[in-house]
C-alpha positions in Angstrom: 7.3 0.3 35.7 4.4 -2.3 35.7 4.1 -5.1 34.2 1.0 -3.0 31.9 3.2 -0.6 31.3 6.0 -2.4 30.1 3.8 -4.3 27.8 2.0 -1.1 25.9 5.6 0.2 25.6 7.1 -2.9 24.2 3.7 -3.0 21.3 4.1 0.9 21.0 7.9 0.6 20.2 7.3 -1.9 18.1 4.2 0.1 16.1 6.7 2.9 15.9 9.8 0.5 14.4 7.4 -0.6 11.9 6.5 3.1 10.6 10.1 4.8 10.9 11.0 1.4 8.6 7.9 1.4 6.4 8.5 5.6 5.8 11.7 5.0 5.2 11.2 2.1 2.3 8.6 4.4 0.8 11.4 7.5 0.7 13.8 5.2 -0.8 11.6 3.5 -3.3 12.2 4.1 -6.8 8.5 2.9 -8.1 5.5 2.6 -6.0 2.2 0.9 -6.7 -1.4 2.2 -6.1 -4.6 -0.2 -6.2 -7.8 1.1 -5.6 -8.6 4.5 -7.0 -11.9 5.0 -5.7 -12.8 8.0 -3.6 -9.9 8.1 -1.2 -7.6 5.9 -3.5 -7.6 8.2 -6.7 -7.0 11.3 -3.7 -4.2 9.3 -2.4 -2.5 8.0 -5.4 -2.4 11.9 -7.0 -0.7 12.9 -3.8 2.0 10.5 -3.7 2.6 11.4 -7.5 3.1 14.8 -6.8 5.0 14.5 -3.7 7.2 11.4 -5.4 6.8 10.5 -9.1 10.1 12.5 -10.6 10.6 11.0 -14.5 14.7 12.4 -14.1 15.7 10.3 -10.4 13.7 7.2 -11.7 10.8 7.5 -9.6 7.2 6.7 -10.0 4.2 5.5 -9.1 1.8 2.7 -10.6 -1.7 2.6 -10.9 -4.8 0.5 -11.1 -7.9 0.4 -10.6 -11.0 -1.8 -12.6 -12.1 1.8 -13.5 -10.3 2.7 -16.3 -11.4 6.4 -15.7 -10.6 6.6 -12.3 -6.9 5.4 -13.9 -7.0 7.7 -16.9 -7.1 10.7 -14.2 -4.3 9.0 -12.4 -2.3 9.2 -15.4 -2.8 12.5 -16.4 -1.6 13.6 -13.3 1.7 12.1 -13.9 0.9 8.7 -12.7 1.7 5.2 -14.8 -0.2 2.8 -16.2 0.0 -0.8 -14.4 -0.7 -3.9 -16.6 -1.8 -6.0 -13.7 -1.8 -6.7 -10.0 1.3 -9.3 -10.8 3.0 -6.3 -12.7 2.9 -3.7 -9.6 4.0 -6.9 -7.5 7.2 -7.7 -9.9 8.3 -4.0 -10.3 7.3 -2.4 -7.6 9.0 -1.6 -4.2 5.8 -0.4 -2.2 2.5 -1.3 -3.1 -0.5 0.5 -1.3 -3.8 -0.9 -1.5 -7.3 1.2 -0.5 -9.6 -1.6 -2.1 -13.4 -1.8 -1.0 -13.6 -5.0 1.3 -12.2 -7.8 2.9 -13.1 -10.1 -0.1 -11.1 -7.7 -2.8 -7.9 -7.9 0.0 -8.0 -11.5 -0.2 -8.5 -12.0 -4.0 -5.6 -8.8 -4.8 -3.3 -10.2 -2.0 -3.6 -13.8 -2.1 -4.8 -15.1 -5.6 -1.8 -16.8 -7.5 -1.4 -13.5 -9.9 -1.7 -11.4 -6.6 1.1 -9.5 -5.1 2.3 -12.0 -2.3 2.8 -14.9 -5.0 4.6 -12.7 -7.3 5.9 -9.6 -4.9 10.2 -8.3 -4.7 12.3 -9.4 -2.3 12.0 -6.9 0.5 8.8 -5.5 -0.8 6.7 -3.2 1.3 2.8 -3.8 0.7 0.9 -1.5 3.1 -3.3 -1.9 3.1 -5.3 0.7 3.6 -8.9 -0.9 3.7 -11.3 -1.0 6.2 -11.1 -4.6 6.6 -11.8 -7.2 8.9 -9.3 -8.0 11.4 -8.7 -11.7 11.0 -8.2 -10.8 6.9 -5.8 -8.8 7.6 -3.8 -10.9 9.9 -3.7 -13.4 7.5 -2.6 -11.4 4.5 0.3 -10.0 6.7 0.6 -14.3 8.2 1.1 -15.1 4.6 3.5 -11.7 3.5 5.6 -12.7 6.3 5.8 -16.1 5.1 7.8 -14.7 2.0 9.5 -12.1 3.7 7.3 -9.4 2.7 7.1 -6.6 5.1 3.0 -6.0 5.2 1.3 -2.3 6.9 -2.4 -2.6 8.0 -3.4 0.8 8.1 -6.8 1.6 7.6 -7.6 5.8 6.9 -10.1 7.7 7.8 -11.0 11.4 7.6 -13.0 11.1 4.1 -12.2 12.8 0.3 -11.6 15.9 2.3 -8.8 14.3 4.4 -7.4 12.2 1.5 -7.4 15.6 -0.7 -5.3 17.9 2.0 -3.1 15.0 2.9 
């Protein structure tokens, strides 16, 4: 094998580690957290209540959003109410994020009420944003720092996609 070859194996076993573990935590996870219910967030959060939010095993998954319709319809889908950023970090075992730019990242990520201040032991954030590379690496610099397992993993395929997922 070349020395090419043996590199894009090494990063592609090492992509797929990250996403058998990072599945896996999300399986197991007894409450999950959801900021960002905009157009593909509000899609993706009803999705992983209806696929994971069950009142009798203890699961369930945690919403926010600064639109306080976008959460109400969240809710009435069987999703829960989150206080705060700093609330979804304390009780939460996964947190996704689909927030509108590089700027909200930062400030939802890294602010001293954000999730990486105040996140569990052995928590699982996982970003969703279109964001700027070097934001990102420095959120998931900063996760790490804390022992904070951190996904960047941007979506695409619109509503529609987000909808049929």
């Amino acid at each position: 094998m070349r020395k090419s070859q043996q590199v894009v194996t090494s990063i592609c076993s090492k992509a797929t580690r990250r996403y058998l573990s990072s599945t896996r935590a999300v399986n197991a996870a007894n409450k999950i957290g959801f900021i960002g219910l905009g157009q593909m967030g509000s899609r993706m959060a009803v999705n992983l209540v209806s696929r994971h939010a069950d009142e009798t095993e203890g699961r369930s998954v945690h919403v926010l959003d600064m639109n306080d319709q976008a959460v109400e319809a969240c809710v009435g889908q069987g999703a829960v109410r989150a206080e705060s950023v700093q609330a979804i970090a304390k009780e939460c075992d996964v947190v996704v994020t689909m927030l509108p730019s590089s700027k909200q990242v930062m400030s939802v990520y890294t602010d001293d009420d954000g999730l990486v201040p105040n996140a569990k032991e052995d928590a699982l954030f996982i970003d969703c944003t279109t964001l700027e590379p070097d934001v990102a690496k420095s959120v998931w610099s900063q996760a790490s720092d804390r022992s904070v397992q951190m996904v960047d993993a941007p979506v695409s395929g619109g509503v529609g996609g987000a909808e049929a997922a």
